[in-house]
mmJSON file of the N, C-alpha and C atoms, coordinates in Angstrom:
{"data_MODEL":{"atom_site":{
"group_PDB":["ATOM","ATOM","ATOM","ATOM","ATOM","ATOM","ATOM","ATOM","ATOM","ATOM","ATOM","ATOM","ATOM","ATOM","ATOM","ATOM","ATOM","ATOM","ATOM","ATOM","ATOM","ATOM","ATOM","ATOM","ATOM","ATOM","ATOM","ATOM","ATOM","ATOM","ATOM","ATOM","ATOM","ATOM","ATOM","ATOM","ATOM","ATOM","ATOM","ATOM","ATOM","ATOM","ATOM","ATOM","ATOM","ATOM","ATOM","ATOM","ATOM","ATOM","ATOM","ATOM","ATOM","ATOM","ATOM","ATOM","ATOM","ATOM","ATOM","ATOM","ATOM","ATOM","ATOM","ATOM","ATOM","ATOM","ATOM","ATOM","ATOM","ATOM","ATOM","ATOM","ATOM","ATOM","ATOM","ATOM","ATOM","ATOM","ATOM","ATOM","ATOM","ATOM","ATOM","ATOM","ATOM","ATOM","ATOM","ATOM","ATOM","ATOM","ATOM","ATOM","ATOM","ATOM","ATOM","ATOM","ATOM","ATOM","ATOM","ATOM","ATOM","ATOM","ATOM","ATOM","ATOM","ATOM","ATOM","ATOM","ATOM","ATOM","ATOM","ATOM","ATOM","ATOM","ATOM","ATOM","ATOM","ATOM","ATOM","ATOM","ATOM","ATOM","ATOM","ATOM","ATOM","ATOM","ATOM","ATOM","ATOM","ATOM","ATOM","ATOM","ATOM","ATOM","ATOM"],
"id":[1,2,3,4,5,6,7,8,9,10,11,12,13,14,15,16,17,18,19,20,21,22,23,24,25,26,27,28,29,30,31,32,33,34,35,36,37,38,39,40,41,42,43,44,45,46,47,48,49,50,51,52,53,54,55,56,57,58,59,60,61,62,63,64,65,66,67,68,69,70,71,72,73,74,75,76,77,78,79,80,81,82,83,84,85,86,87,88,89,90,91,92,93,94,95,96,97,98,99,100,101,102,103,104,105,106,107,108,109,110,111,112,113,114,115,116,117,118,119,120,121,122,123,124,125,126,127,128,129,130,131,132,133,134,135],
"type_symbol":["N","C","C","N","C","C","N","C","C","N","C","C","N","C","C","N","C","C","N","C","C","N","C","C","N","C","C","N","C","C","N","C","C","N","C","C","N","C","C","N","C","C","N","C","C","N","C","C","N","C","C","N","C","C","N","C","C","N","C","C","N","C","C","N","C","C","N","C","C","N","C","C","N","C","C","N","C","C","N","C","C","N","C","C","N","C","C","N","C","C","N","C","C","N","C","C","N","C","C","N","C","C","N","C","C","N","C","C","N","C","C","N","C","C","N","C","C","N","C","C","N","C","C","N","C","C","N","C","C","N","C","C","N","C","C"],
"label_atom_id":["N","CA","C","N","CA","C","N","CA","C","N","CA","C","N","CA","C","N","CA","C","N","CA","C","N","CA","C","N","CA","C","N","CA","C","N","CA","C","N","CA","C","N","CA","C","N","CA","C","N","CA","C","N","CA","C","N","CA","C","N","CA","C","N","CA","C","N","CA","C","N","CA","C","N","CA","C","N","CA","C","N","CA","C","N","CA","C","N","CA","C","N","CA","C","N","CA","C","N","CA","C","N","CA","C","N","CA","C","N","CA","C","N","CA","C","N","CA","C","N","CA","C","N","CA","C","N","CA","C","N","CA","C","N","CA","C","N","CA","C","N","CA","C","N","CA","C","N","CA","C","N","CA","C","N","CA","C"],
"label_alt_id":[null,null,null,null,null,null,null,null,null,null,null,null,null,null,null,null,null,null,null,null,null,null,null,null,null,null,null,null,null,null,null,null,null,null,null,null,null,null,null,null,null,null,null,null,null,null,null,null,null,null,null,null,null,null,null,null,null,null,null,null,null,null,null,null,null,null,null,null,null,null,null,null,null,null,null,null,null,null,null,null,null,null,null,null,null,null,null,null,null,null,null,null,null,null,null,null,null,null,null,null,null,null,null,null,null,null,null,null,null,null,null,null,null,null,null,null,null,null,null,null,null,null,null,null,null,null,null,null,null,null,null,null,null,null,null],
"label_comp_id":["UNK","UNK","UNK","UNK","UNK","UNK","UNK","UNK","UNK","UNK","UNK","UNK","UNK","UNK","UNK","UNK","UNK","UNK","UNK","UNK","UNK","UNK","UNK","UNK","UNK","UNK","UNK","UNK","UNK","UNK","UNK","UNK","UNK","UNK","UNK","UNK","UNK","UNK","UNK","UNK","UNK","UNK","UNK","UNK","UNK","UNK","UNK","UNK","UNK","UNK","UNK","UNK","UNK","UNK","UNK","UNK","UNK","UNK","UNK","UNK","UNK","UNK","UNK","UNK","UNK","UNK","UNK","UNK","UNK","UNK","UNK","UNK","UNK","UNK","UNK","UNK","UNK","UNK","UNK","UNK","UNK","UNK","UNK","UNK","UNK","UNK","UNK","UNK","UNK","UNK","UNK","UNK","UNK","UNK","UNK","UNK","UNK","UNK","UNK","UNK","UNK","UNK","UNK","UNK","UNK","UNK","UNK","UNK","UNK","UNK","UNK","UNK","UNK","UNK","UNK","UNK","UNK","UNK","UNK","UNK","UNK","UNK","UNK","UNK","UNK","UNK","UNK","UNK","UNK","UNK","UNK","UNK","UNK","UNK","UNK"],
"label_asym_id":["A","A","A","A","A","A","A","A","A","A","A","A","A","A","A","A","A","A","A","A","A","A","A","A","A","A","A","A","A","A","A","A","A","A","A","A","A","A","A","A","A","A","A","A","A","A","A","A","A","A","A","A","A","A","A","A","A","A","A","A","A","A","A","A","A","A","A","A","A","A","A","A","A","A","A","A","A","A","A","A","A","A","A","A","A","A","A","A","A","A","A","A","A","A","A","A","A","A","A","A","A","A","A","A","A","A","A","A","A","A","A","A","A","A","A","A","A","A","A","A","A","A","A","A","A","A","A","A","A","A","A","A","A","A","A"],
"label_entity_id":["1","1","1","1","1","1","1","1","1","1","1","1","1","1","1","1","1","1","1","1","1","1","1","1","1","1","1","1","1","1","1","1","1","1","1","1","1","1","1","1","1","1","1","1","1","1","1","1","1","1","1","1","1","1","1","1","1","1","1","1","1","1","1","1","1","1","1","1","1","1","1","1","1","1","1","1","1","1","1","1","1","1","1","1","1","1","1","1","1","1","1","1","1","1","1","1","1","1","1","1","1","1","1","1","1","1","1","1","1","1","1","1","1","1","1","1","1","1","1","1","1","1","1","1","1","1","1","1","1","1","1","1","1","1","1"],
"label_seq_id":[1,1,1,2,2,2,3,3,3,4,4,4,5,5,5,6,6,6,7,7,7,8,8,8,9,9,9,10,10,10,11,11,11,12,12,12,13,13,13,14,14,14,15,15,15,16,16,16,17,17,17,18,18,18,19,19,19,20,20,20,21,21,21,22,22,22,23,23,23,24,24,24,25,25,25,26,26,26,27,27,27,28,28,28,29,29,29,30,30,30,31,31,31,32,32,32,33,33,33,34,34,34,35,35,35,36,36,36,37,37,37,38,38,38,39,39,39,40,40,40,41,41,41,42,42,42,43,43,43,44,44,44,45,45,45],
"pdbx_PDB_ins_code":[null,null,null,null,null,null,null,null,null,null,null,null,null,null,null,null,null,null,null,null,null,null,null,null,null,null,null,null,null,null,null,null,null,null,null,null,null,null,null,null,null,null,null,null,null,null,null,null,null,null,null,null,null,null,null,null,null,null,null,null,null,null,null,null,null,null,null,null,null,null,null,null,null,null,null,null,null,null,null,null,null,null,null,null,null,null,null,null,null,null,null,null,null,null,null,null,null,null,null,null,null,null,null,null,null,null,null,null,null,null,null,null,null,null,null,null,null,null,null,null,null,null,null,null,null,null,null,null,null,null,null,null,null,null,null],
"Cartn_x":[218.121,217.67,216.152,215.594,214.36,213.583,212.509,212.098,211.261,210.714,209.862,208.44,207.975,206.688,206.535,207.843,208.016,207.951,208.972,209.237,208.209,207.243,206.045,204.97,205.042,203.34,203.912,205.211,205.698,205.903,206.286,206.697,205.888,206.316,205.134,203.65,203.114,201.566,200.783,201.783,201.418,201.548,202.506,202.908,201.954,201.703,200.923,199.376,199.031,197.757,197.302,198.735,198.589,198.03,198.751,198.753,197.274,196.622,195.386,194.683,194.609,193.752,193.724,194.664,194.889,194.26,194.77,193.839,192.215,191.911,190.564,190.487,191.586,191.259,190.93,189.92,189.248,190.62,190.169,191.77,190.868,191.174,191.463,192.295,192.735,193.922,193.866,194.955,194.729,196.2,195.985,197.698,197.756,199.132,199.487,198.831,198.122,197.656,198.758,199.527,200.72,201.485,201.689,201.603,200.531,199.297,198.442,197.904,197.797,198.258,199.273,200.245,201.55,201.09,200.429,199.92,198.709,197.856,196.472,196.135,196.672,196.371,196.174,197.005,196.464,195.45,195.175,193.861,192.745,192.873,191.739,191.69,192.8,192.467,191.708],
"Cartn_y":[239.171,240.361,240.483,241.61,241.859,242.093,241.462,241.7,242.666,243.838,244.988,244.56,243.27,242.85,243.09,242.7,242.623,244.032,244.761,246.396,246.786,247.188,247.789,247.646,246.421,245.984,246.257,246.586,247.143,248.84,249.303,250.874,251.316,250.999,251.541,252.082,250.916,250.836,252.078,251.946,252.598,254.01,254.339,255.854,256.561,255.552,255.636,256.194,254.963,255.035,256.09,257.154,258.008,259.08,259.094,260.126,260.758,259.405,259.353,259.818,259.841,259.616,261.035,261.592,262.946,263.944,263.611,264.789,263.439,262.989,262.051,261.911,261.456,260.964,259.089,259.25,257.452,257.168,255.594,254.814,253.767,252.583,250.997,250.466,249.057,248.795,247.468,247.169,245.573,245.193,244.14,243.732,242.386,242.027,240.472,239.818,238.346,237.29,237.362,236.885,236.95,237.742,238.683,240.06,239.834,239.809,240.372,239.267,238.22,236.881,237.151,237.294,237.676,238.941,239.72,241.366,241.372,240.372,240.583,241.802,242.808,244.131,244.931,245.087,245.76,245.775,244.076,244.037,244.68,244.182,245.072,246.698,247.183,248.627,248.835],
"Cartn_z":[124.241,123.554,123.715,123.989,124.398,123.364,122.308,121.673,121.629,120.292,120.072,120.932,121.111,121.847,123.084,123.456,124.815,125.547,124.488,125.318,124.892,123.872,123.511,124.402,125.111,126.106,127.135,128.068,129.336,129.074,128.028,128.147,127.289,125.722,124.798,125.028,125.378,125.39,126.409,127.534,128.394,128.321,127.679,127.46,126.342,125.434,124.64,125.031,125.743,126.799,127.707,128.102,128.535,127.783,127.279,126.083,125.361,124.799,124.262,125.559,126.696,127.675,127.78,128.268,128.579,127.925,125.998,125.132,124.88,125.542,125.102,123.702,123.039,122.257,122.22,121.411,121.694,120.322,120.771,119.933,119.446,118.532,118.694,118.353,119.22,118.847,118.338,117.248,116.752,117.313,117.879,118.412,118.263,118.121,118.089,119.064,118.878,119.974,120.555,120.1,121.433,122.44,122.082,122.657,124.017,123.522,124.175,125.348,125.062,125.665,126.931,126.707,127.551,128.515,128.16,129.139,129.15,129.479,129.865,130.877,131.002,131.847,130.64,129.358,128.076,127.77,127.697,127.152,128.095,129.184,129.834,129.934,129.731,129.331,128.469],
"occupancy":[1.0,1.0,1.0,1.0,1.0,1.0,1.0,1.0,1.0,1.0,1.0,1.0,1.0,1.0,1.0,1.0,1.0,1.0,1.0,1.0,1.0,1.0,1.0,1.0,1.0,1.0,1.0,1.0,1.0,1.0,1.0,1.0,1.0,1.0,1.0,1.0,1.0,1.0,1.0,1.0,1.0,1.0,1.0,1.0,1.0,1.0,1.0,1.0,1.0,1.0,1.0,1.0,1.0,1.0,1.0,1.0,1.0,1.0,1.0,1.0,1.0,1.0,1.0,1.0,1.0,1.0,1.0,1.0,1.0,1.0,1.0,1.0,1.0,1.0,1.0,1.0,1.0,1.0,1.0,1.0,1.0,1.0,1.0,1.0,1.0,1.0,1.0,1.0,1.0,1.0,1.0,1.0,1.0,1.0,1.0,1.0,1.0,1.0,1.0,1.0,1.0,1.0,1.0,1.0,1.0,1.0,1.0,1.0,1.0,1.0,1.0,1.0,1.0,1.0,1.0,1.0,1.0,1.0,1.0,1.0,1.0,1.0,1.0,1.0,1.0,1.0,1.0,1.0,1.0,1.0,1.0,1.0,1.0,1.0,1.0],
"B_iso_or_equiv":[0.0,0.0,0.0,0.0,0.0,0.0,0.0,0.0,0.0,0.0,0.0,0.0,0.0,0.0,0.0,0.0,0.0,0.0,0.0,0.0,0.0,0.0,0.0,0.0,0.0,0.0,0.0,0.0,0.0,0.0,0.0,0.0,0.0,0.0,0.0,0.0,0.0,0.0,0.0,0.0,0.0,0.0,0.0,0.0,0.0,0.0,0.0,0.0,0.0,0.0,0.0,0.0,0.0,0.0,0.0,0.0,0.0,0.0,0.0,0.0,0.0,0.0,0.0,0.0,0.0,0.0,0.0,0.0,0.0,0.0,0.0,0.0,0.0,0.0,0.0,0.0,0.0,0.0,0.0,0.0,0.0,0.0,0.0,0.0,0.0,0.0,0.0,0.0,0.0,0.0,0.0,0.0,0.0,0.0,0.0,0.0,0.0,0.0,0.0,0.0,0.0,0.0,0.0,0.0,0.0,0.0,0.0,0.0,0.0,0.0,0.0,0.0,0.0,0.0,0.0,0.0,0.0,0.0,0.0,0.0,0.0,0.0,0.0,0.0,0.0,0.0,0.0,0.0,0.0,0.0,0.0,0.0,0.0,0.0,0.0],
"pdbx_formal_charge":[null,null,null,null,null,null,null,null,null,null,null,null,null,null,null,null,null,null,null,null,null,null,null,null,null,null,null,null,null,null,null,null,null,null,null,null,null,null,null,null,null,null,null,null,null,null,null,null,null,null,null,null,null,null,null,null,null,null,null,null,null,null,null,null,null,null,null,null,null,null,null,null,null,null,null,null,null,null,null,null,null,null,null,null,null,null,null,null,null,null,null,null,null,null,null,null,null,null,null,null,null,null,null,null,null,null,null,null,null,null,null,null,null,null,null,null,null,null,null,null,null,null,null,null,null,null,null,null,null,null,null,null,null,null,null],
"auth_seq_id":[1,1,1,2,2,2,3,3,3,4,4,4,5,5,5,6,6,6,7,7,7,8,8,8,9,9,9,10,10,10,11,11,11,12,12,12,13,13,13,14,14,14,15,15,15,16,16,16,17,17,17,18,18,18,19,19,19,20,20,20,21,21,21,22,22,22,23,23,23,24,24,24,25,25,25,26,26,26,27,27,27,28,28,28,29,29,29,30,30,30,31,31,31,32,32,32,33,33,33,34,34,34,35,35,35,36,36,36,37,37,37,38,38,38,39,39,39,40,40,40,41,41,41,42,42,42,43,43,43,44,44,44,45,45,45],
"auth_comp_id":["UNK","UNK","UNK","UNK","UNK","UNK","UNK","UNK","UNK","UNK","UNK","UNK","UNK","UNK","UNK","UNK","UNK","UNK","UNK","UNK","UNK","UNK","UNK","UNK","UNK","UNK","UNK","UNK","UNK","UNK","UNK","UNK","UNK","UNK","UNK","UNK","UNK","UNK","UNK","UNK","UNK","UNK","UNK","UNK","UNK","UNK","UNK","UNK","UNK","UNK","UNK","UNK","UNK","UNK","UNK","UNK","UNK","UNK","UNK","UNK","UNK","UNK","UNK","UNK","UNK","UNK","UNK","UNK","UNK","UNK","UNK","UNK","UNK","UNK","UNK","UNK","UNK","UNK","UNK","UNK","UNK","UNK","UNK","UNK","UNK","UNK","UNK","UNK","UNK","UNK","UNK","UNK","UNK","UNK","UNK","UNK","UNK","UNK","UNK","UNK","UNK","UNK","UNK","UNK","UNK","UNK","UNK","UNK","UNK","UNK","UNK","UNK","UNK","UNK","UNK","UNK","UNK","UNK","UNK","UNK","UNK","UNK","UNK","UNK","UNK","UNK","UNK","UNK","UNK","UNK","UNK","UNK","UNK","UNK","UNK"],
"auth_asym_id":["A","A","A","A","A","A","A","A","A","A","A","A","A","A","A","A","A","A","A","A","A","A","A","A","A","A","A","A","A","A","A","A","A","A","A","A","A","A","A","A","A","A","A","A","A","A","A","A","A","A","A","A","A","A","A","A","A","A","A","A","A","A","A","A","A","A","A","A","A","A","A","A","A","A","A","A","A","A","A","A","A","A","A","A","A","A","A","A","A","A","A","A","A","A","A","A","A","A","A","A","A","A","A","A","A","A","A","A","A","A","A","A","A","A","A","A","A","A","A","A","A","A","A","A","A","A","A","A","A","A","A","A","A","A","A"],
"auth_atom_id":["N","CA","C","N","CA","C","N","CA","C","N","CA","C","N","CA","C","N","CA","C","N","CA","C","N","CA","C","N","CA","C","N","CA","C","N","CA","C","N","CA","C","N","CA","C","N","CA","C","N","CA","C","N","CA","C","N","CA","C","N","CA","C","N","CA","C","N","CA","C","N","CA","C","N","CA","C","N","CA","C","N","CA","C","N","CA","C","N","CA","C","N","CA","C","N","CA","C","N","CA","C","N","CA","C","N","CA","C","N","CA","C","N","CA","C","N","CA","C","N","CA","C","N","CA","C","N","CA","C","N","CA","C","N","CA","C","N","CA","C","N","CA","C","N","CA","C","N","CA","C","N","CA","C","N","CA","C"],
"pdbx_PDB_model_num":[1,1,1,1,1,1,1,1,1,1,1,1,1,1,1,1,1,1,1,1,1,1,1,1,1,1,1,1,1,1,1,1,1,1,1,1,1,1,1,1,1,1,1,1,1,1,1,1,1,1,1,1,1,1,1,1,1,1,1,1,1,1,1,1,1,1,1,1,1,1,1,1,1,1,1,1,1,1,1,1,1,1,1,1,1,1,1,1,1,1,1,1,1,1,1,1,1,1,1,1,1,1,1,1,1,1,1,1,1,1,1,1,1,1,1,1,1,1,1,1,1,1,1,1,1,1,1,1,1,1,1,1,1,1,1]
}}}
């Protein structure tokens, strides 16, 4: 079973990421160490 972490930092984040980008809206994000650990490409967004 694929946990909410897992699918959120492959599909979520990104769709998300789009989104904000498009209408420029600025964001910040607080996310699990672990999470973010696991998708070091997030973080560098």
């Amino acid at each position: 079973m694929e946990s909410m972490y897992e699918y959120g930092s492959r599909r979520g984040f990104w769709r998300l990421h789009k989104l904000f980008q498009e209408k420029k809206i600025p964001i910040t994000i607080f996310g699990v160490a672990m999470a973010l650990e696991r998708n070091p490409e997030v973080v560098m967004q």
